[in-house]
C-alpha positions as CSV (number, residue, x, y, z in Angstrom):
1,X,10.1,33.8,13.0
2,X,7.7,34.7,15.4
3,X,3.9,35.0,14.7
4,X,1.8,37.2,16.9
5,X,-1.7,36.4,17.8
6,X,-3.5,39.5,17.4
7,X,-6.6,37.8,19.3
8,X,-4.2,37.3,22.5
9,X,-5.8,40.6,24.4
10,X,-9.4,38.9,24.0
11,X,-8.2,36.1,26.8
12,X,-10.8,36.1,29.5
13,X,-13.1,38.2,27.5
14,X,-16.3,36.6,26.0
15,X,-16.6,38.1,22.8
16,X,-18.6,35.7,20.7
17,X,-21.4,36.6,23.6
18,X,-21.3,40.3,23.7
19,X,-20.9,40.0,20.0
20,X,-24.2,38.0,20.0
21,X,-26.0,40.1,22.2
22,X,-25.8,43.3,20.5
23,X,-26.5,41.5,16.7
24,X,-29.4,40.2,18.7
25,X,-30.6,44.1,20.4
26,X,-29.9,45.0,16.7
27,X,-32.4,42.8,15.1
28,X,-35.0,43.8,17.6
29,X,-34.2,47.4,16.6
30,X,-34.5,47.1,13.1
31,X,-36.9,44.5,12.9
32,X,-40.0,44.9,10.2
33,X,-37.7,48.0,9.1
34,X,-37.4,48.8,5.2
35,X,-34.2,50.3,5.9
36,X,-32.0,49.8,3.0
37,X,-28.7,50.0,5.4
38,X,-29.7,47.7,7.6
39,X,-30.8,45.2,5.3
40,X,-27.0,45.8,3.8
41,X,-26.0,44.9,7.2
42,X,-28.1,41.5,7.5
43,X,-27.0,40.6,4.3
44,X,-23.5,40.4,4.7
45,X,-23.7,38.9,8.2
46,X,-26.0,35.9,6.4
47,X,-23.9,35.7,3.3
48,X,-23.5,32.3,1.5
49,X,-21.3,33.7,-1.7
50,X,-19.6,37.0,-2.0
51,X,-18.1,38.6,1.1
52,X,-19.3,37.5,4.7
53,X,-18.4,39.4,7.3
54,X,-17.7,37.9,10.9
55,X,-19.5,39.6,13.7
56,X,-15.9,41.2,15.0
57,X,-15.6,42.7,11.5
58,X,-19.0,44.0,11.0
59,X,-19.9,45.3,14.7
60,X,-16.2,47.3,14.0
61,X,-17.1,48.5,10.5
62,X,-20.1,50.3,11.7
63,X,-19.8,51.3,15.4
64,X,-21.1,54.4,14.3
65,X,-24.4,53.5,12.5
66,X,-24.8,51.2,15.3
67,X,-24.8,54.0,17.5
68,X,-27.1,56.3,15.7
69,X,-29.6,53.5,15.8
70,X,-29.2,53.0,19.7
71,X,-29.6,56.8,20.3
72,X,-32.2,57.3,18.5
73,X,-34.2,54.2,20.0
74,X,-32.7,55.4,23.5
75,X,-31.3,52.3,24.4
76,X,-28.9,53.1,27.2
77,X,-28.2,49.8,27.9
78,X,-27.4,49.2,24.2
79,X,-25.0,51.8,24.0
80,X,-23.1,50.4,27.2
81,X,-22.7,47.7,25.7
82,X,-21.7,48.9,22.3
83,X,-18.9,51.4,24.4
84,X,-17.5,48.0,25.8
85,X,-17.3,46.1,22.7
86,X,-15.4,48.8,21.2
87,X,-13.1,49.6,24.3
88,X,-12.0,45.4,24.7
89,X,-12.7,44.3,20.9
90,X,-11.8,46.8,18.5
C-alpha cells in the first residue's frame, strides 16, 4: 500500500516562517484588544488541554477573519502575505 505525503507540495517552501510571520503581524494587530474572537484564536493556538490547533490549521480555519482584520488595519503587506499562504499552504 502506498501512503501519500500530503505535505510533499510544501518542499522548498518555508512554511513554519511565513506561518510565523503572520501569527506574529496578528498579535501586533490585535494586541491590548478585548476582542472575544481573537482571544478564541490565541487560546487555541496556546492550548495545553483540549484541542490545539497547529498554525497550518488555524491560519486555514480563518483566512477570512484574518483578512477582515488586515483590511481594516490596511495592511497591504499583511494581506500579501496572507494571499501567499493560502495560494502555497492551503
Amino acid at each position: 500500500m502506498h501512503t501519500v505525503d500530503r505535505y510533499r507540495s510544501f518542499k522548498g517552501i518555508d512554511f513554519d516562517g511565513q506561518a510565523s510571520r503572520m501569527i506574529e503581524r496578528i498579535e501586533a494587530h490585535t494586541q491590548g484588544s478585548d476582542d472575544p474572537f481573537w482571544a478564541y484564536f490565541f487560546k487555541r493556538r496556546n492550548a495545553t488541554q483540549g484541542m490545539r490547533c497547529d498554525d497550518q490549521l488555524l491560519l486555514s480555519s480563518f483566512v477570512n477573519q484574518i483578512r477582515e482584520l488586515l483590511e481594516a488595519k490596511g495592511d497591504e503587506q499583511g494581506l500579501a502575505w496572507l494571499d501567499q499562504l493560502e495560494c502555497e499552504c492551503f
